[in-house]
N, C-alpha and C positions, 0 to 999 in steps of 0.2 A: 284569619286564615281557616282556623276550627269551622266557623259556619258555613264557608264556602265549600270546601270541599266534601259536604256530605248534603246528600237530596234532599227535597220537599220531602216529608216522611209524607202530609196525608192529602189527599185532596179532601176537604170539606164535603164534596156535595156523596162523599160513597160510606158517609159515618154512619149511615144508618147500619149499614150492613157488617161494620166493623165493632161498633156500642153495642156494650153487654146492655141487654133490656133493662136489666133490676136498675144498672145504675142512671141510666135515661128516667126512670120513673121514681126514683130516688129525687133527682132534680126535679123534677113537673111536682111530687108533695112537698119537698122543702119550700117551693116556689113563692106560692101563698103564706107557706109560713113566717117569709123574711121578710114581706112586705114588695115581691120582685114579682115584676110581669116580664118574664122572658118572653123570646119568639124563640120556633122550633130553632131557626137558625142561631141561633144563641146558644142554644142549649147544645146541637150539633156540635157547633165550636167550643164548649166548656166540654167534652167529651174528646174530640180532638186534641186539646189541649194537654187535658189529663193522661191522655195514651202516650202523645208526643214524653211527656216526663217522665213516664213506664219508659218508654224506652233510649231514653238518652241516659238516663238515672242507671242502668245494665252497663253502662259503659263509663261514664265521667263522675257517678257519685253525686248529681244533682241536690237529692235529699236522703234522709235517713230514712222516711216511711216508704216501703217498696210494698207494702199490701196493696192492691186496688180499691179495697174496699175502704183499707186504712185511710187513702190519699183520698179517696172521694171525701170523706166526714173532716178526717185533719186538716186538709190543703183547702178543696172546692169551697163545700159547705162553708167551713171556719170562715175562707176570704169573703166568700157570698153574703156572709151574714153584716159586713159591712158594707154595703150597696144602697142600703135603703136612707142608711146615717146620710154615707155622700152625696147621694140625689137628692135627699129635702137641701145640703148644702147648696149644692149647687145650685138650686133654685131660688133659695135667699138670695146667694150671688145677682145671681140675673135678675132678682123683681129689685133689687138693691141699686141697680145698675152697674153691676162692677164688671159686667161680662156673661156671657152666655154659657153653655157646654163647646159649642162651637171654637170657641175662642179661647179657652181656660187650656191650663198646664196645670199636671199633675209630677212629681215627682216621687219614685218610689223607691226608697235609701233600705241598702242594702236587699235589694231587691232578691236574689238567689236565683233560683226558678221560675221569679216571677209570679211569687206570692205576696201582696195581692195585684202588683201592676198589671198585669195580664188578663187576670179578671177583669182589671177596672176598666181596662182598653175593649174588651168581649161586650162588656155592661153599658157602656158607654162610648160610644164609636166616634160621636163628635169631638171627644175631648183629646187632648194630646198627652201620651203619657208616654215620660221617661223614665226605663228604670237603671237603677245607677247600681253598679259590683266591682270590688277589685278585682273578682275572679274571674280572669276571662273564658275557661271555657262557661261560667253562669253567665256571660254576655253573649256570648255567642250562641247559647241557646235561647236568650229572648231575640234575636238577631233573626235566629232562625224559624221560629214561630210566630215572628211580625211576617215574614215571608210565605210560610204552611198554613197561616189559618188567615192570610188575608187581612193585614192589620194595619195597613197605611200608616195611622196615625202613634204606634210602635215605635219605640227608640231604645236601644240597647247602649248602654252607656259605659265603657271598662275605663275608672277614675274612681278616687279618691272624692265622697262627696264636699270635701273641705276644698275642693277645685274648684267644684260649680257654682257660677256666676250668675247664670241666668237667674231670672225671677220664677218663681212658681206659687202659684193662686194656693193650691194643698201640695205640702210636702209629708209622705205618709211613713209609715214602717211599719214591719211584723214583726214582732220576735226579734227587733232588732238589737237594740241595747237601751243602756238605761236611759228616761227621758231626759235625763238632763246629760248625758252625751249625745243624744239623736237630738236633741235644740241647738245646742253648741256646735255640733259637728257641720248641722242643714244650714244653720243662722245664715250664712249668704246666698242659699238659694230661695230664701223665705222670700217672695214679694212684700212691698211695704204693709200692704194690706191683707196679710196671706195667715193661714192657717199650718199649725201643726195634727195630722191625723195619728194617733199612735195605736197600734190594733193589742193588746195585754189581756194577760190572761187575769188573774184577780187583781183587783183594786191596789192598785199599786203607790196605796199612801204614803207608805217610805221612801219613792221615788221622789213623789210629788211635793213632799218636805222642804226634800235638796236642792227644789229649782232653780235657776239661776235668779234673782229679782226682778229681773226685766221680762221674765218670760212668767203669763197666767196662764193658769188653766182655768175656762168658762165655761167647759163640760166634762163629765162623766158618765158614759153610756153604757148601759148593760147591754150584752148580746145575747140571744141564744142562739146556738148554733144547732140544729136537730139531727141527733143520733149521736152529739157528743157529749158524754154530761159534765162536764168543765166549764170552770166559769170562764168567762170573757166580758171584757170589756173596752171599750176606745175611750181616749181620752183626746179631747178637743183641746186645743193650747194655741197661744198666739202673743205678740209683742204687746207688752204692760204699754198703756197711753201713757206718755210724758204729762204729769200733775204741774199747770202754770205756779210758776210761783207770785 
């Protein structure tokens, strides 16, 4: 009901006139840096985006960082800086035969504001991405931004992700909790052949100690993210292969 009864906040095509310059061109230098070829309309909509959470964040508490500048480096950037990981992914996928971008599902656990499922939806338009919250005015705010920035392939999800059935090619998180509760909790949305994305700030080897046995990790990514100096890292994770006896 929260989504429905409040408007489209933006139209897309009038962001020029709305985006503070610096942070438009904040995006266009990070671009090259992350390894991302946006188009203007990309970047329009990761502006729209941002503004959209300014302003619902005044009202419902979406996140804690309410700077603009803050949200641009913390939120944007940070999510951006994993774009380039999930696109060489997804391209294994596809020259693998496992599926194209077209075709793939994306889940994104404990989603909030829609850090990074939203991005990844802006990034990647073929793919289908779900992002999954208890909280529902944080569902109804990706509910409402699949609808303002034009996101078809958008899904707001208010559940429990220990509900969800469905399959998912990457099931991802930010900040969400510990790996070996975000593997436990996803484990039945994971596709048989499906990856774990976890977005972490530093190497998070006491996490990774704990894990469950059945679940590996078979990467460790450094990020940077520019204009933040914290570390970051993804960690790539997926279902141990059964050893024949």
């Amino acid at each position: 009901m929260l989504a429905s009864c409040l408007p489209v906040v933006f139209d897309v095509s009038d962001i020029d006139k709305q985006a503070n310059a610096s942070a438009r061109q904040t995006i266009v230098n990070a671009a090259p840096l992350l390894d991302l070829a946006l188009s203007d309309e990309q970047i329009d909509t990761l502006l729209a985006y941002i503004s959209l959470i300014g302003k619902w964040t005044k009202v419902y508490n979406l996140t804690a960082v309410r700077d603009p500048a803050d949200m641009l480096t913390h939120h944007l950037l940070d999510s951006l800086a994993a774009m380039a990981p999930l696109r060489r992914h997804l391209e294994r996928l596809r020259q693998a035969g496992g599926g194209a971008e077209a075709s793939g599902r994306l889940l994104d656990v404990g989603s909030g504001a829609g850090l990074p499922g939203v991005v990844i939806a802006i990034c990647f338009p073929g793919l289908s991405v779900t992002c999954v919250d208890t909280v529902a005015k944080k569902v109804a705010f990706i509910k409402q931004a699949a609808l303002a920035l034009k996101l078809p392939r958008l899904i707001g999800l208010h559940a429990r992700v220990e509900s969800v059935r469905t399959p998912f090619d990457v099931v991802c998180s930010r900040a969400f909790a510990s790996l070996a509760d975000f593997t436990e909790w996803s484990a039945s949305a994971l596709a048989e052949q499906g990856v774990w994305m976890a977005m972490k700030g530093k190497h998070p080897a006491g996490e990774i100690d704990v894990l469950n046995p059945a679940v590996e990790v078979f990467h460790v990514e450094p990020l940077a993210v520019p204009g933040l100096g914290a570390e970051r890292c993804l960690v790539w994770m997926r279902r141990k292969a059964a050893v024949a006896s």
